[in-house]
VMD Tcl script that draws the C-alpha trace (Angstrom):
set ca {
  {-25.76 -1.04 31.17}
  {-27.80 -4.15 29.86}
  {-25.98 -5.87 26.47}
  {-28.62 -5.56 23.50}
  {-29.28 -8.92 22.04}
  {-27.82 -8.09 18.94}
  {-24.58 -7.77 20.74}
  {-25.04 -10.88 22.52}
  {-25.30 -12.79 18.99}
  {-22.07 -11.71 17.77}
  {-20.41 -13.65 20.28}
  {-17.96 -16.53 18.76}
  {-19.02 -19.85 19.65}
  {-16.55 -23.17 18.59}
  {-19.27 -23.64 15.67}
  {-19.33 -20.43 14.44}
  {-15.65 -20.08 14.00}
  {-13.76 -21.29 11.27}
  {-12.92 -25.07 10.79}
  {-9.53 -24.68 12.15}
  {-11.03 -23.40 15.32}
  {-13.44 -26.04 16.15}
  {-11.70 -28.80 15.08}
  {-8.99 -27.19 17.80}
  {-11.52 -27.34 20.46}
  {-12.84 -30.76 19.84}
  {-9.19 -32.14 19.47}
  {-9.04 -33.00 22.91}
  {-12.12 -35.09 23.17}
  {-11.12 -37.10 20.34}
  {-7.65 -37.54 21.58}
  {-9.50 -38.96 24.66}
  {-11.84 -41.12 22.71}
  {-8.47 -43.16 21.09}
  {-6.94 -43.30 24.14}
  {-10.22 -45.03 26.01}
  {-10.47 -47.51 22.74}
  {-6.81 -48.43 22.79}
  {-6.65 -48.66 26.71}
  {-10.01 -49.83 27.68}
  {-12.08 -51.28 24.88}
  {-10.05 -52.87 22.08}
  {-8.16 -55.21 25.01}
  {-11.40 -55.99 26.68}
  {-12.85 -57.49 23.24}
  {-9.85 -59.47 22.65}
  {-10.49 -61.20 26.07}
  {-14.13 -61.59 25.32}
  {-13.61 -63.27 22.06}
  {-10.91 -65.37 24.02}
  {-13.34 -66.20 26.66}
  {-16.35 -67.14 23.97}
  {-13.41 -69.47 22.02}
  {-12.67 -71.19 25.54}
  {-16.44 -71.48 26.30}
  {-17.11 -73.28 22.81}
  {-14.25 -75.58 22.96}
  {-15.27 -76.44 26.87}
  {-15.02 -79.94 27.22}
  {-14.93 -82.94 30.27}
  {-12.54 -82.42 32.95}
  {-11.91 -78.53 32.82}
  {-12.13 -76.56 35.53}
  {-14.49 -74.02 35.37}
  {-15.52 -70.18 37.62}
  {-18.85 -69.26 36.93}
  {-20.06 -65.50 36.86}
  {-21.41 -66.14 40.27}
  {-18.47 -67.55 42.06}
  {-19.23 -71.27 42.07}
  {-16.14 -73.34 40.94}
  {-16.48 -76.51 39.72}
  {-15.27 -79.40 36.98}
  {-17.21 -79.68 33.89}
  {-18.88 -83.50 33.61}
  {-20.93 -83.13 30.65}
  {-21.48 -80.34 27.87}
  {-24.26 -79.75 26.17}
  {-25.24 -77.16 23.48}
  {-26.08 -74.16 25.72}
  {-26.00 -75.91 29.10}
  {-22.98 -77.20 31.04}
  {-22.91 -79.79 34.11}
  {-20.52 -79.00 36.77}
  {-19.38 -81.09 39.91}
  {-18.82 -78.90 42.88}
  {-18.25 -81.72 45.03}
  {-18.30 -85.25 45.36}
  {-21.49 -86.34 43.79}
  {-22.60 -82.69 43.87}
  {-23.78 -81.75 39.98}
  {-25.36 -78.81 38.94}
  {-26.14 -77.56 35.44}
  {-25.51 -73.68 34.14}
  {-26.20 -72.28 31.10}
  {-22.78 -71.95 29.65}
  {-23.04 -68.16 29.32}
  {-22.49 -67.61 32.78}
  {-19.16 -69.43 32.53}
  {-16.70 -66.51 33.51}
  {-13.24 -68.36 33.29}
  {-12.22 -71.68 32.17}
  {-8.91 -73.60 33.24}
  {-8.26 -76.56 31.19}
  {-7.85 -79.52 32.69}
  {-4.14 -80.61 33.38}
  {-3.15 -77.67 33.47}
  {-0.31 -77.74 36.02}
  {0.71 -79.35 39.03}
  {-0.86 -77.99 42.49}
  {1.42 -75.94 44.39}
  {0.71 -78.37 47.50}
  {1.77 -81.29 45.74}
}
mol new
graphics top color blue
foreach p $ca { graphics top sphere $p radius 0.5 }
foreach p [lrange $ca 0 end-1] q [lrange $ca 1 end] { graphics top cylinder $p $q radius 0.2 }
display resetview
């Protein structure tokens, strides 16, 4: 009625089996793992490395988003802080870290223009 624990133990299990077997049954999870590094990580490190080479070459005049939304020109660039007109006259500094894009300056004509 009950199984004895001794027949519960001879039960296969993926590690167990031979090395045909569980490599078989973790196949799929590594087939998943090279399709996430491929899709997902190995293009989001190529834009962080372009966004850090953008950020170190930032310079007077270029347009810049921070990470919280402001937008603003870049007047003066320090070693770890930038200072960014929002508006006539209006200046505020932000550590240059929190820069989330940068558009260089003459970059195009406006579409208004």
């Amino acid at each position: 009625m009950f199984a004895t624990p001794a027949f519960a133990q001879t039960a296969g299990s993926p590690a167990a089996a031979g090395g045909l077997e569980a490599f078989l049954s973790f196949a799929p999870l590594l087939l998943i793992f090279i399709a996430f590094y491929f899709l997902m990580i190995r293009p989001q490190q190529g834009r962080m490395k372009q966004l850090q080479a953008a950020i170190a070459a930032l310079k007077k005049g270029d347009e810049v988003t921070t990470a919280g939304g402001v937008i603003g020109k870049v007047t003066k660039v320090d070693e770890k802080i930038a200072e960014i007109e929002i508006a006539q006259g209006v200046r505020i500094k932000v550590i240059k870290s929190t820069i989330a894009a940068v558009a260089v300056s003459g970059g195009g004509k406006p579409a208004n223009d």
